[in-house]
C-alpha positions in Angstrom: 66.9 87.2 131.4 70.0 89.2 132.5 71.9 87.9 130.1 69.9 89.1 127.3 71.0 92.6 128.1 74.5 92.1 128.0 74.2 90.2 125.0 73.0 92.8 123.3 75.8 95.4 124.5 78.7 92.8 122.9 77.0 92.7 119.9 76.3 96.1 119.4 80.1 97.2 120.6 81.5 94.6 118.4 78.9 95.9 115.6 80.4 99.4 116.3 83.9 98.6 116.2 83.6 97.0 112.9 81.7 100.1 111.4 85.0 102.0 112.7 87.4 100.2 111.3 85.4 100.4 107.9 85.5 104.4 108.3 88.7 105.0 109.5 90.7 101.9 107.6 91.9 99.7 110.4 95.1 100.4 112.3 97.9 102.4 111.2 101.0 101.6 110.2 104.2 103.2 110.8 107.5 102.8 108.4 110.9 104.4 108.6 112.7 105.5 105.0 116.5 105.6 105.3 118.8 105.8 102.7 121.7 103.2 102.7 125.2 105.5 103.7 127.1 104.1 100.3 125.3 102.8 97.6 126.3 104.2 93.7 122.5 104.3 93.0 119.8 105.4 95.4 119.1 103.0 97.7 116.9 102.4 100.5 115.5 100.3 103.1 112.2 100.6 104.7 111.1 99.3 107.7 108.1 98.8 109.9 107.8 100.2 113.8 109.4 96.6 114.8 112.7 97.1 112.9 111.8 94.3 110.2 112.5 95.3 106.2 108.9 95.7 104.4 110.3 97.6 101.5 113.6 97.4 99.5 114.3 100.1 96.6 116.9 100.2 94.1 117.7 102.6 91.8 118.3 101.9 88.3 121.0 103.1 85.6 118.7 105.3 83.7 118.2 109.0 82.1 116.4 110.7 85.6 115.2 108.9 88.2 114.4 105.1 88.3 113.3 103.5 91.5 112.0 100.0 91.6 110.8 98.9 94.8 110.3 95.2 96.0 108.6 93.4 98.8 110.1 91.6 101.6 109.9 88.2 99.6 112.2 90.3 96.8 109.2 90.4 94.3 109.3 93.9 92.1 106.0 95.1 92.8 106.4 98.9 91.8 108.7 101.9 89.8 109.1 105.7 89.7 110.1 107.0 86.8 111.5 110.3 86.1 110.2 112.3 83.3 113.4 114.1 82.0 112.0 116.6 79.5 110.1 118.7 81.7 110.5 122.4 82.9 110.0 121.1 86.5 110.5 117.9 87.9 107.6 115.0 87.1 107.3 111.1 87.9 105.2 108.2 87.1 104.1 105.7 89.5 103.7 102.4 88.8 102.4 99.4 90.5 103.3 96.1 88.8 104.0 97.8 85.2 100.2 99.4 85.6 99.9 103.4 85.9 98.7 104.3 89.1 99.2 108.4 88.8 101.9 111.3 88.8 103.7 113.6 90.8 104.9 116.6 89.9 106.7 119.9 91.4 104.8 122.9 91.1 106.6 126.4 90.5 106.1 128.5 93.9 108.5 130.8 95.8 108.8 129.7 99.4 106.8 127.0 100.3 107.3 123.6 98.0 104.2 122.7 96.3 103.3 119.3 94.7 100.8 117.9 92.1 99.5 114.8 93.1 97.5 112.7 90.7 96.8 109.6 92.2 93.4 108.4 93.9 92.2 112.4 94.1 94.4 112.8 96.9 96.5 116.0 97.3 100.1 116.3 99.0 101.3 120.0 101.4 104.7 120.6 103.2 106.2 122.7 104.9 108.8 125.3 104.6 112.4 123.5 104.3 110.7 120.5 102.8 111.2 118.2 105.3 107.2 117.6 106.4 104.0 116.7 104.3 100.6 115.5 104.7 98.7 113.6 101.7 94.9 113.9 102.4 91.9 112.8 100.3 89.4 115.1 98.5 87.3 114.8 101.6 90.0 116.2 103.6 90.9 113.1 105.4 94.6 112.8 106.3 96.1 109.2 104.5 99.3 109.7 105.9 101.9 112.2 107.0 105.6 111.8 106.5 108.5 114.0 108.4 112.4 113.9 107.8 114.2 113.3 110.8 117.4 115.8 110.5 120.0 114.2 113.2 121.1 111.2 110.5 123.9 110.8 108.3 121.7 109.5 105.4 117.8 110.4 104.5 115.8 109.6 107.2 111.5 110.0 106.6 109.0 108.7 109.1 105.7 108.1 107.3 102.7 107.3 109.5 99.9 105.3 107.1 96.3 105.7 108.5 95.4 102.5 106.0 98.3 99.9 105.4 96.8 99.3 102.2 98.1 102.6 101.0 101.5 102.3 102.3 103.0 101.2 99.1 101.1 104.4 97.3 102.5 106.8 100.2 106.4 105.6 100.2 106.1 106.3 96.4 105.0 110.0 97.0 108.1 109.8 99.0 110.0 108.5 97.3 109.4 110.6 94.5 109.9 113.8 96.7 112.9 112.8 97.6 114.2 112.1 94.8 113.3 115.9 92.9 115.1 117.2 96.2 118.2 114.8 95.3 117.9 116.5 91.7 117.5 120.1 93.3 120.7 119.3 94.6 123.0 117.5 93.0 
């Protein structure tokens, strides 16, 4: 009969972890954005917390901004593309040729403002431009991403609450980055 009790307890603890992981998306995930020192094109490696490559993007010859990025096996599996025509800067994301949503700079005066239109989310920074938070329309942080200043090449930590939006998040930065790379050059 004692055991019964206890029983119970596992089940209902591993019943409650489950129902946590479903809310709050499983574990994070951690990735570090640095730009290669020399490369002609923008080029970039990204990592995972252990140091191994999850991400490869390479910029392509092309009027604006092109980035395709590929997966650790070297399979493209998503672009930003620059629109070029525009009174402030705007790009497309796409994942595997299909349109996923935009970004685009909005006009303020001191702090940098963004337009995110992908999966209702919305995207704030800070001052110098260096840290941002995308959170859903419930107000529930999906990541936040912060440049680390002390490196000789662009350096962004971007902590995923979900893994399955870490490709959507490195496009956002991606695509900040590269506005601020248009800003000024």
């Amino acid at each position: 009969m004692k055991q019964r009790p206890n029983q119970f307890l596992l089940l209902f603890l591993d019943a409650f972890l489950v129902v946590m992981i479903n809310i709050y998306g499983g574990r994070r995930m951690k990735l570090l954005f640095k730009q290669r020192l020399f490369s002609w094109f923008d080029s970039y490696d990204i990592y995972d917390e252990y140091g191994n490559v999850i991400y490869t993007v390479k910029g392509e010859l092309s009027w604006g901004h092109k980035l395709c990025i590929y997966d650790n096996q070297g399979l493209h599996i998503g672009t930003i593309k620059e629109e070029v025509l525009t009174l402030l800067p705007k790009f497309k994301m796409y994942i595997n040729d299909q349109y996923i949503g935009q970004i685009k700079k909005e006009f303020t005066l001191f702090k940098p403002s963004f337009i995110l239109d992908c999966n209702n989310w919305q995207i704030t920074g800070d001052f110098l431009e260096w840290n941002y938070e995308i959170i859903d329309d419930n107000g529930v942080i999906i990541g936040d991403i912060n440049k680390e200043i002390f490196n000789l090449t662009d350096t962004y930590s971007l902590n995923i609450n979900s893994p399955q939006n870490a490709l959507y998040v490195l496009m956002i930065v991606l695509a900040i980055d590269a506005q601020k790379c248009s800003n000024n050059g």
